[in-house]
C-alpha positions in Angstrom: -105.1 -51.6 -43.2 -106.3 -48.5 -41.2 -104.4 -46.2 -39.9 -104.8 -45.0 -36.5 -104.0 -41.8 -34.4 -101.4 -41.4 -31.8 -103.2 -40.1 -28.6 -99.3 -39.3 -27.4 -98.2 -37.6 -30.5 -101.3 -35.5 -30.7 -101.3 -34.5 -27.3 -97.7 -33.5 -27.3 -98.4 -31.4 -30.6 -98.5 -28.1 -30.3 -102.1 -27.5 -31.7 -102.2 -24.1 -32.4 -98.8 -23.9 -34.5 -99.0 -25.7 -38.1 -95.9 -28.1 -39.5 -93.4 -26.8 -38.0 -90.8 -27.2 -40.8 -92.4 -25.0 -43.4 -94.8 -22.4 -41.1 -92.8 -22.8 -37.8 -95.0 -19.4 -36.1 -97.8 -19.8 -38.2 -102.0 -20.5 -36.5 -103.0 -23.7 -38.4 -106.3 -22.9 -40.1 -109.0 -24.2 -37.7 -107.7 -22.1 -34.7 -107.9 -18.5 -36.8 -111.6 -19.3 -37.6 -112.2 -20.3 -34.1 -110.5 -17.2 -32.9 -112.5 -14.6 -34.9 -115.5 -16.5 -34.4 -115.1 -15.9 -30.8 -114.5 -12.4 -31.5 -117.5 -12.2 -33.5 -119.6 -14.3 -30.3 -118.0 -11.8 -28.1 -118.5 -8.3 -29.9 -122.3 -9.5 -30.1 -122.9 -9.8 -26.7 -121.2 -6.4 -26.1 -123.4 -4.7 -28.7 -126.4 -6.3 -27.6 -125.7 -5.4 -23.8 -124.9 -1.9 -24.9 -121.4 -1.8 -23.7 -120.5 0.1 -26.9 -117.4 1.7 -25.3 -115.9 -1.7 -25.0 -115.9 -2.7 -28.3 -112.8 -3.2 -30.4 -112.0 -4.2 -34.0 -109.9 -7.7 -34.8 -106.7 -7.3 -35.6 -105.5 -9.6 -38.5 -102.6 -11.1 -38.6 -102.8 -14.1 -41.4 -101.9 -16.5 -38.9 -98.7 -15.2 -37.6 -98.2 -15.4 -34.5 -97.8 -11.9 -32.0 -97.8 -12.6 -28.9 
């Protein structure tokens, strides 16, 4: 038998948050390479624009959440 997804339980999931029980302010994996990869996307386009007084360096944070 195949198990099948929950369209309501993933769209009331909080994506961005992991399990809850064990990481409850923790990114989950997929959304800290997204993140820096826009970083990365968007620091290009500054450099290649030559907006070099924009530019800023990515602040790691293993996941944990800051804001």
């Amino acid at each position: 038998m195949k198990n099948h997804k929950d369209p309501r339980k993933e769209k009331l999931k909080d994506f961005r948050k992991g399990i809850k029980s064990v990481h409850f302010n923790k990114e989950i994996k997929e959304i800290r390479k997204s993140d820096y990869r826009n970083y990365r996307t968007q620091m290009k386009r500054l450099l290649r624009s030559g907006k070099y007084e924009l530019l800023r360096g990515y602040k790691r944070t293993s996941g944990w959440l800051t804001w």
